[in-house]
VOGU-3710 file (C-alpha; in Angstrom, 3 decimals, decimal comma):
1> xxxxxxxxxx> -44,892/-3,942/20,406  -46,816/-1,087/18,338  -43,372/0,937/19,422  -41,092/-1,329/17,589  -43,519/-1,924/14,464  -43,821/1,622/14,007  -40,145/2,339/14,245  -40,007/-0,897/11,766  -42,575/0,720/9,531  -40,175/3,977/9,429
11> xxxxxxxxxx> -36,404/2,166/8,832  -38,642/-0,069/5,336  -40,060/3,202/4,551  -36,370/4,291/4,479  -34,370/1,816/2,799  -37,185/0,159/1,502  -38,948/-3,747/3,119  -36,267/-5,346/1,304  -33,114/-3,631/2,949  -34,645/-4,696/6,505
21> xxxxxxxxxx> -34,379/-7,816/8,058  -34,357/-9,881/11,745  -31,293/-10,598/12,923  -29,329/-14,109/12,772  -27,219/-15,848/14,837  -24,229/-14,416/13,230  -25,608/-11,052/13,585  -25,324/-11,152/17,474  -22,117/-8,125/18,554  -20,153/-9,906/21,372
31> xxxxxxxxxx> -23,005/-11,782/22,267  -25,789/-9,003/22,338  -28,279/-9,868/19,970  -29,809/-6,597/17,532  -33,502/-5,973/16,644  -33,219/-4,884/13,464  -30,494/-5,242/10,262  -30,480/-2,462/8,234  -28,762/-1,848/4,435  -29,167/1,262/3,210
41> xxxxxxxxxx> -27,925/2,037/-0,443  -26,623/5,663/-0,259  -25,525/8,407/2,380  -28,683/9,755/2,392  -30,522/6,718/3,298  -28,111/5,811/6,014  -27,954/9,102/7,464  -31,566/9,062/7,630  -32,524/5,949/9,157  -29,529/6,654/12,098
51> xxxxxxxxxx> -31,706/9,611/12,950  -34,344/7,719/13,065  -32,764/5,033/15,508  -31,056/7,727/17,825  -34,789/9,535/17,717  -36,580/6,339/19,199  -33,704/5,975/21,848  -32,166/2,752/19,799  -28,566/1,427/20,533  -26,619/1,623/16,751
61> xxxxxxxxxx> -24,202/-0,724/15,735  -22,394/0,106/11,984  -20,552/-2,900/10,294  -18,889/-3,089/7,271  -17,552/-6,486/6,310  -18,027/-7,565/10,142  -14,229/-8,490/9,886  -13,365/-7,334/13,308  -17,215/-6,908/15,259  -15,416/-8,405/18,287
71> xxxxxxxxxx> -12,644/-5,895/18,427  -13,741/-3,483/21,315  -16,038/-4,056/24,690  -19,002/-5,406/24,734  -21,724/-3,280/23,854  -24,178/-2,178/26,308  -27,010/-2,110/23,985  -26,967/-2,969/20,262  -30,866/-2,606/19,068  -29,871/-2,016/15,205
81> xxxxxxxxxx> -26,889/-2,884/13,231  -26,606/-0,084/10,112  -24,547/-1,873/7,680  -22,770/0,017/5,187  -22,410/-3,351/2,273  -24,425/-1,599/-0,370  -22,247/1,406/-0,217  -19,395/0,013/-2,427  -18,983/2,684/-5,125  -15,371/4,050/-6,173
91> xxxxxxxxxx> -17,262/7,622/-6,350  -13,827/9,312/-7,945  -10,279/7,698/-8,819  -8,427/11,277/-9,361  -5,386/9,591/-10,979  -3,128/12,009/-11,901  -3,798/13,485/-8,580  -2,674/10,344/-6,687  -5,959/10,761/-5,018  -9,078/8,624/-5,032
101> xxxxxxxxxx> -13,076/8,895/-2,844  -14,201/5,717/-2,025  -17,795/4,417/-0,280  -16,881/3,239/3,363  -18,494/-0,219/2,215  -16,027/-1,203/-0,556  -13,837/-3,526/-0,122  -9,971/-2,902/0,467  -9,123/-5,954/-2,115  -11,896/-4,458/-4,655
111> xxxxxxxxxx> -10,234/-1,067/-4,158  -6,641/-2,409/-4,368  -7,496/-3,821/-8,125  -9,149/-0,555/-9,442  -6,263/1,010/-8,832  -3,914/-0,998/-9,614  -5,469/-0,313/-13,311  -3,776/3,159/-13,110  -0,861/1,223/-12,081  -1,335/3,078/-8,393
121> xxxxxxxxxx> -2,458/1,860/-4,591  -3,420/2,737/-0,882  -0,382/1,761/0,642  -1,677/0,144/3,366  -2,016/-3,634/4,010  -4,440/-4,476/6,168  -5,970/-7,435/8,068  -8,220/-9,773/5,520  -8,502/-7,669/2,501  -11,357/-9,311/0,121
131> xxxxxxxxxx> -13,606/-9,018/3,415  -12,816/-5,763/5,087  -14,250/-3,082/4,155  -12,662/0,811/3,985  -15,113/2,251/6,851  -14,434/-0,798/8,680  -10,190/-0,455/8,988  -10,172/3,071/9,445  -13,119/2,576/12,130  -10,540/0,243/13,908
141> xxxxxxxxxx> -7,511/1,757/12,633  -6,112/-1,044/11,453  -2,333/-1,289/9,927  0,227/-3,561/8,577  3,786/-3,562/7,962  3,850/-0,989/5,337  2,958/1,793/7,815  6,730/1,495/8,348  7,198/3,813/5,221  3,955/5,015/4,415
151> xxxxxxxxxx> 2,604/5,845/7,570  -1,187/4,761/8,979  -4,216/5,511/7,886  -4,739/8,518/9,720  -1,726/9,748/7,332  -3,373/8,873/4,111  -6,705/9,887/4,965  -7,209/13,456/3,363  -10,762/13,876/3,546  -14,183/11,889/5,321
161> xxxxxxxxxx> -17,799/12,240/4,800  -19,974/10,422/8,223  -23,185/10,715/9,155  -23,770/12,081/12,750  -26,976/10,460/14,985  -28,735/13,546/14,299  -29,045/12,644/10,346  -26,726/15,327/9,408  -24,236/14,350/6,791  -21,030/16,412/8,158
171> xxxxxxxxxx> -18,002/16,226/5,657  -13,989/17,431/6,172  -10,925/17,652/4,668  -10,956/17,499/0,467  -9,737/15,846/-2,372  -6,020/17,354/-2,639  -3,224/16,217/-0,493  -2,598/19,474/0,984  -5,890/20,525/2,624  -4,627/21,903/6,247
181> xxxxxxxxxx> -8,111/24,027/6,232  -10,917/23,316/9,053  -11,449/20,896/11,415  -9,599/17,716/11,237  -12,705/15,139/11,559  -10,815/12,487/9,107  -8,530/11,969/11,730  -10,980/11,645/14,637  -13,282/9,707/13,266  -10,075/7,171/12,036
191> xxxxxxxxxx> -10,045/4,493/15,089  -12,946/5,925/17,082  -14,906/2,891/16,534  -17,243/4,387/15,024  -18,501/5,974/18,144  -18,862/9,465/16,854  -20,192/8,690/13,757  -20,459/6,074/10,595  -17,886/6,840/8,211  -20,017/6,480/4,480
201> xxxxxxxxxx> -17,065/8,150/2,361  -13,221/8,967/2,859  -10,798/10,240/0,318  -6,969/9,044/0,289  -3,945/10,283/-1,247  -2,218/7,473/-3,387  1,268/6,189/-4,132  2,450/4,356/-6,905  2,315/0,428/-7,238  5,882/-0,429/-7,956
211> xxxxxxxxxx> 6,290/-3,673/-9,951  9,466/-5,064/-8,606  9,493/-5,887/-4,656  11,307/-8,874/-2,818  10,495/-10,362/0,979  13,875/-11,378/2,557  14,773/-13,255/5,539  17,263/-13,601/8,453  17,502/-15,255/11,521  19,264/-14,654/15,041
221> xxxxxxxxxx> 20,009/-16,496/17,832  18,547/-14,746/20,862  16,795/-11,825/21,463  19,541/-9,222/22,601  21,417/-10,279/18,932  17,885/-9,281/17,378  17,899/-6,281/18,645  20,959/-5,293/17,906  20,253/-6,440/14,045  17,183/-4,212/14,420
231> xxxxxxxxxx> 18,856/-1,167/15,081  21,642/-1,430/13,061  19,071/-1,927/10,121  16,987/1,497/11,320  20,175/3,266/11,068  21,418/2,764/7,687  20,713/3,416/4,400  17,967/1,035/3,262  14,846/2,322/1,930  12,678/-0,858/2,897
241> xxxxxxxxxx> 9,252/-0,464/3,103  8,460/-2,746/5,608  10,162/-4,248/8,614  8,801/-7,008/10,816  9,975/-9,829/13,360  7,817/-13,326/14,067  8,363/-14,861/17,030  7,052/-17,883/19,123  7,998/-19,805/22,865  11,104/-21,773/22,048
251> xxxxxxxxxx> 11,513/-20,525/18,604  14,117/-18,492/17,058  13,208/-15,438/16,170  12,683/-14,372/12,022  13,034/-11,309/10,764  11,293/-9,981/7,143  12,119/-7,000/5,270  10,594/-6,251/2,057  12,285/-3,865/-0,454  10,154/-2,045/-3,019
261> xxxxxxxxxx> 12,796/-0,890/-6,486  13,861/-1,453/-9,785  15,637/-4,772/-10,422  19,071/-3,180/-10,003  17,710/-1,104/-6,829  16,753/-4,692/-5,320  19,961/-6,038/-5,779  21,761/-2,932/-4,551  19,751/-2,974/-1,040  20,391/-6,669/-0,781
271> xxxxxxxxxx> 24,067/-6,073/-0,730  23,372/-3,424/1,353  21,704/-5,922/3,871  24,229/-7,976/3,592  27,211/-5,610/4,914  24,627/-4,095/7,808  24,125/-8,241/8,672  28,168/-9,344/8,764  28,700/-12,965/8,454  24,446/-13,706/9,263
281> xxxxxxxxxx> 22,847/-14,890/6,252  19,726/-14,179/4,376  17,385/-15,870/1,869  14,270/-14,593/-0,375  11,153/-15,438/0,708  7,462/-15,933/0,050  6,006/-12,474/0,408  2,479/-13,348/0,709  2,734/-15,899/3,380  5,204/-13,225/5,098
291> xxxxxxxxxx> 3,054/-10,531/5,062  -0,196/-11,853/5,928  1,067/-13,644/8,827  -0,495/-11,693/11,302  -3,947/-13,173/10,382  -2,828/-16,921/11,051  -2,486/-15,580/14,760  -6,631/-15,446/14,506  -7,176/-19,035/12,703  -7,734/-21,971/14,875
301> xxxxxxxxxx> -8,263/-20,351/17,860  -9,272/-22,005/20,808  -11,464/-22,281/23,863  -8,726/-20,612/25,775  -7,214/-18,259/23,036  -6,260/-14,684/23,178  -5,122/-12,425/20,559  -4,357/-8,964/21,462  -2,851/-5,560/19,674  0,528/-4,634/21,426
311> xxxxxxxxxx> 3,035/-1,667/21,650  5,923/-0,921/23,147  9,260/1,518/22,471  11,263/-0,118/19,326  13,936/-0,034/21,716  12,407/-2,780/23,994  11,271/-5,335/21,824  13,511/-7,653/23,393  12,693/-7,114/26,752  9,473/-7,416/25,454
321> xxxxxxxxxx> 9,567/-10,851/24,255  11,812/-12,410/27,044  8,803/-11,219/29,116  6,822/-13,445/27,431  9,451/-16,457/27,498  9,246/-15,590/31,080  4,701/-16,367/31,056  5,715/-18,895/28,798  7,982/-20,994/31,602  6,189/-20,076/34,761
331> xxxxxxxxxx> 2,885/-19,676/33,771  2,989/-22,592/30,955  1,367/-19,940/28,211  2,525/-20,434/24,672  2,637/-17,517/22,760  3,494/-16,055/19,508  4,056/-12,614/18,028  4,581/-10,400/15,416  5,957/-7,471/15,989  6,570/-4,514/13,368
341> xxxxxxxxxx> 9,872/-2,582/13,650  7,854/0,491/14,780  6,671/-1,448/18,018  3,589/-2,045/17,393  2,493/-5,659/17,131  0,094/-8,865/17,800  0,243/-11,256/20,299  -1,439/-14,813/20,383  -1,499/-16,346/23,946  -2,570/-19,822/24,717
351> xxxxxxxxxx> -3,381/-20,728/28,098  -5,568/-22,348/30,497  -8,862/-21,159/31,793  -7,430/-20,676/35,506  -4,159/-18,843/34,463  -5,759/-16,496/31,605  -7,608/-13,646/33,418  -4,459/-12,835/35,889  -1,639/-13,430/33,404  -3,445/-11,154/31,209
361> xxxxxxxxxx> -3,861/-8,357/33,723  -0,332/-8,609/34,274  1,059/-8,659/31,543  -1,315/-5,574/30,639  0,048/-3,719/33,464  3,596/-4,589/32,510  3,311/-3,076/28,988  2,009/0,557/30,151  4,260/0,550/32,858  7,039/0,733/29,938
371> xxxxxxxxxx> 5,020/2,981/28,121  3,088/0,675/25,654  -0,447/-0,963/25,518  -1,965/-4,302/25,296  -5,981/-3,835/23,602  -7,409/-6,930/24,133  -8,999/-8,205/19,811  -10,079/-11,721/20,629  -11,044/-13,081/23,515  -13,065/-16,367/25,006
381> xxxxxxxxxx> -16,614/-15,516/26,280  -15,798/-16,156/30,097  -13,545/-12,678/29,506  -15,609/-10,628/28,135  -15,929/-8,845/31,233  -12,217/-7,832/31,114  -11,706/-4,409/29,601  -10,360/-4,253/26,020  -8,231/-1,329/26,286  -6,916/-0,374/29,727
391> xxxxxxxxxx> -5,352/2,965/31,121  -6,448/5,562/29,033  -4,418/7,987/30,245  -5,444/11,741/30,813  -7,144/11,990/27,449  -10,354/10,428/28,644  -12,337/13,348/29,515  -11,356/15,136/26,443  -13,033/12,262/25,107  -15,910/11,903/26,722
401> xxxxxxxxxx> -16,477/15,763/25,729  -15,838/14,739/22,150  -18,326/11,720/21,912  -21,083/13,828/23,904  -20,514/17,265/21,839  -21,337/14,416/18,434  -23,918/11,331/19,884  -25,321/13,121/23,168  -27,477/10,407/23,390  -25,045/7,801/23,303
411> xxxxxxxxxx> -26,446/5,978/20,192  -23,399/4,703/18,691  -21,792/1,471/19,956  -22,224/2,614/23,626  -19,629/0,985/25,874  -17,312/-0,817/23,331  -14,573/2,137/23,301  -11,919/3,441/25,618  -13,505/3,962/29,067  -16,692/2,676/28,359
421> x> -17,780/5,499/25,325
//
């Protein structure tokens, strides 16, 4: 007890009485309930009371908007959650450099609309905007449809600032878009999980926000025609920014494609669409329902609902789907997906209790075995036991050396990463 009041007495001294707080109910990771809540208001402050935590042997959890807390395993331990919400400065919008250094707390919608002031954006559109936070999404690597043109995060990421368990502030990369110098910590710290480190500032290059866009739509009849559709689209001439295909058990599968131009450029790629299609017809659509579909696939889950981050070779989406028409007659799972034209998707699966944990293993087993993953996002408390991840492949020790070389003592969110990390 004197232990934990003097480490309590050292975290207020810190951030100040205020900034620290008991946990609530909704502060519980996975189930694990913390000690201690701590807000710190800059870099130095957070830096500091880590290395406090990792000096008294406590288990550190860093949140952001706590969007996506049950992404991951499990955590071993979670003593202290270090929350980044105070950190929410735009430090430096570098306009006509297309670049801009943002706090890891701020908000992806709040940095969206300073921006868009300069009539510019991060091209990236990720899961629940006004709530997610930048250190959060590129903590769990989050991406949307748009990565299609613009890449991920990990290719708009030009420089990162995190604090290491030791209290040392370590920064890479730099405010241009061509910095190839030194050692490329933006990108391994981008979907670590924040297991080597919390992310407190990262630096982006821009693009510009074009004013004109349109969200079509087009339907075929099975799987094999999609496909075909797919390809034929990849290999011509339209510049569309982003590419994506919903599907459900016993629907007909949708296709969206949104086009980013001048008025004239939007009708000139619809035409275009229109000779790659043939005789199949398309109509406009509602981009924002379109393109924040994915999150509807996390509202109103279930008892016995599973939502899970998949991959597979852009060539065998349709195999990949009549797999799942395949669960969805034997094994009496409904199921729906959206899958980006890159391969990378989500997957909703609805199931009994009984059928869940073996269905899910696999179907796990069946995407790497084609070269793809299945990581495991939501998932009812009676499988929480089931890995998140799976195989990791051979890069697992050169992992292992990675988290040890950065946390030897394990203090960041041990056991929630690939291979227990």
């Amino acid at each position: 007890m004197l232990e934990t009041q003097s480490i309590r007495e050292e975290l207020a001294a810190i951030v100040g009485t205020a900034n620290l707080r008991a946990p609530v109910a909704q502060d519980a990771v996975l189930g694990v309930v913390p000690q201690f809540i701590v807000e710190p208001e800059t870099e130095k402050q957070l830096a500091a009371a880590l290395s406090c935590a990792n000096n008294a042997g406590l288990a550190v959890i860093p949140r952001g908007g706590g969007t996506k807390m049950e992404w991951g395993n499990r955590p071993k331990r979670a003593d202290l959650i270090l929350s980044t919400s105070r950190l929410n400065r735009i430090i430096e919008h570098a306009w006509a450099d297309l670049t801009v250094t943002v706090e890891a707390g701020c908000t992806l919608q709040a940095l969206q609309s300073a921006l868009a002031t300069h009539g510019q954006r991060l091209a990236f559109d990720g899961l629940w905007p006004e709530r997610a936070t930048i250190g959060g999404v590129l903590s769990t690597n989050d991406s949307g449809a748009l990565r299609l043109r613009f890449g991920s995060l990990r290719d708009l990421i030009i420089g990162v600032t995190i604090a290491l368990p030791d209290g040392t502030l370590a920064s890479s990369g730099g405010k241009v878009v061509k910095n190839v110098a030194g050692y490329d910590l933006p990108k391994l710290a981008t979907g670590a999980l924040g297991t080597l480190g919390v992310i407190t500032r990262a630096v982006f290059r821009l693009h510009p926000l074009c004013p004109n866009s349109r969200t079509v739509a087009f339907f075929a009849t099975n799987w094999d025609e999609m496909q075909s559709k797919l390809h034929a689209i990849q290999d011509s001439k339209l510049a569309h920014s982003a590419f994506q295909i919903r599907a459900a058990a016993g629907k007909v599968p949708e296709a969206n494609l949104m086009f980013e131009a001048t008025e004239a450029g939007l009708s000139a790629q619809t035409a275009c669409l229109r000779t790659v299609l043939g005789a199949t017809s398309i109509s406009e659509t509602s981009s924002l329902e379109v393109w924040r579909a994915r999150e509807n696939l996390f509202a109103n889950l279930q008892e016995h609902s599973v939502v899970a981050k998949i991959s597979v070779l852009p060539s065998e989406i349709a195999k990949t789907v009549q797999w799942l028409d395949g669960l969805h007659t034997s094994a009496h799972i409904s199921w729906q997906a959206i899958i980006q034209a890159t391969g990378i998707g989500f997957l909703r699966l609805d199931a009994d209790a009984s059928t869940l944990p073996k269905e899910l293993t696999a179907l796990r087993a069946q995407f790497e075995r084609n070269s793809g993953s299945f990581v495991l996002l939501h998932r009812p408390e009676f499988l929480r036991s089931l890995d998140a991840w799976g195989d990791p492949g051979d890069a697992l020790p050169l992992m292992r050396a990675v988290k040890h070389r950065l946390d030897g003592k394990n203090t960041l969110n041990p056991g929630r990463f690939v291979g227990g990390i």
